[in-house]
C-alpha angles and dihedrals in degrees: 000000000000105000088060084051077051088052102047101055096055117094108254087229138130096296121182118193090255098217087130094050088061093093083051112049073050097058090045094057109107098189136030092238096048121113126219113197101199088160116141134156109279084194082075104056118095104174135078109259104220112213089167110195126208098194151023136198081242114092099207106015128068139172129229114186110207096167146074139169140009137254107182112074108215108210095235092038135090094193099110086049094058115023098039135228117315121301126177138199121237114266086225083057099047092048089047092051083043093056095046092054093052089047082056089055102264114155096183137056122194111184110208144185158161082258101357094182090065087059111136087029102111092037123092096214107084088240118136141154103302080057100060079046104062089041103058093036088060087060111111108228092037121105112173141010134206141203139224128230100309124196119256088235094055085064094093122163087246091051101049089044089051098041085050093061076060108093095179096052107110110245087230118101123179103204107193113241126192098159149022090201123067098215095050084058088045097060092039088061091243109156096227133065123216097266099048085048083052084042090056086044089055090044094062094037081057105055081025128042093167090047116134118218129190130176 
């Protein structure tokens, strides 16, 4: 096909992603009509490529990304193809950006990501996301954090208990829904069925009655 042509003829070498080069191949064009080909196969990164940010146009919110990639290949997404497999920021990285920004006078974190919930996967650390949690929770300045679209399977009973002992964690979880029928999700390769997604659900009403849920 000819995506595996495509793939072929990339080096098999250390690739980033390149976002952050992008400044850079600009300043090195020499001419407006002159083309720059920094395409390189995102199936062979394999780090976390940092773009800290020190602000946002918003004055108390701002968004950390520590995540990157998918494993999961959903039948219907393109997502792997194009994003690449999981990455993670460091847990040290993510604290330093959170900091700076509460030195800057954010009050609220929202950590963010392409699947936010496989996040520690790829590190070798044992860190995940209950780590990034506690670590940014522990920062003075900060008073609430947020999180991106989670994973019904990542609602586990010990996960909910741990991420209650957290203050400053927003009562608000986005669960991501495909599907009200198991069998659809089945055939779409999601990795829940229709009662565990219900069971997550359970879980938060439990630790937290006032919670808001969306999907």
């Amino acid at each position: 096909t000819f995506r595996e042509y495509l793939y072929r003829k990339v080096p098999q070498t250390h690739i980033r992603s390149r976002k952050s080069r992008l400044p850079e191949l600009l300043r090195g064009l020499k001419q407006e009509d002159e083309a720059v080909n920094a395409v390189c196969d995102v199936r062979s990164c394999r780090t976390f490529e940092e773009m800290p940010l020190s602000a946002h146009h918003e004055k108390t919110r701002a968004y950390i990304k520590i995540q990157d990639g998918c494993n999961n290949y959903c039948a219907y997404c393109i997502i792997p193809y194009l994003r690449g497999p999981v990455r993670s920021r460091s847990v040290a990285s993510v604290v330093q950006e959170a900091a700076r920004l509460a030195a800057a006078g954010y009050k609220e974190i929202v950590l963010n990501g392409i699947n936010l919930s496989s996040y520690g996967r790829d590190l070798k650390t044992g860190e995940n996301l209950l780590s990034v949690l506690r670590a940014v929770h522990a920062l003075p300045g900060i008073e609430r954090i947020r999180l991106g679209s989670l994973e019904p399977v990542v609602i586990t009973q010990e996960f909910v208990s741990a991420l209650s002992k957290l203050p400053k964690a927003c009562r608000h979880f986005h669960l991501s829904l495909q599907s009200g029928c198991s069998s659809v999700l089945a055939r779409m390769n999601r990795r829940y069925t229709t009662e565990e997604f219900y069971a997550a659900v359970e879980r938060l009403r439990a630790l937290y009655p006032d919670c808001a849920l969306s999907a």
